[in-house]
Phi, psi and omega in degrees: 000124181261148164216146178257165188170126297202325164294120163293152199282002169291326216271326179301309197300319186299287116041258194200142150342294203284320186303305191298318168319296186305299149340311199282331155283016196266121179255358193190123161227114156269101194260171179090159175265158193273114171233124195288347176308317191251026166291132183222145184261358191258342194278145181306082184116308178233193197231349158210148179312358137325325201252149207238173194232101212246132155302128149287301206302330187278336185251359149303329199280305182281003176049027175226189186249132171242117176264161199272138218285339197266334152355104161222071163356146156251168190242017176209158178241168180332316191263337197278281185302329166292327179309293218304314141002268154335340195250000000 
């Protein structure tokens, strides 16, 4: 189960009963909020370089943030790559 959110995965810990319930079932959180400063079209998942792409289960279990391992950024976006395409 992915859930997006507007909360950093600190703020959640922080919080409430209901939130950390609501975690424990959560397997990939993308936390933090969207700042159009730091919009990149190439990152994976979010929309700006803030936001981070977090294990829960795993980084509930190490009591730190763990990011998932599978996160592979591009190095180009959709449009970057269809010009190059064209030429």
């Amino acid at each position: 189960i992915w859930s997006w959110t507007g909360y950093t995965f600190d703020e959640l810990l922080q919080d409430s009963e209901d939130k950390l319930e609501l975690l424990s079932q959560i397997d990939i959180l993308v936390d933090g909020r969207f700042e159009l400063s730091k919009r990149d079209l190439k990152l994976q998942f979010r929309g700006s370089s803030n936001q981070r792409i977090i294990d829960v289960q795993k980084s509930l279990e190490s009591n730190q943030v763990v990011i998932w391992e599978k996160c592979t950024d591009a190095t180009e976006t959709y449009e970057q790559i269809k010009k190059q395409d064209l030429i």
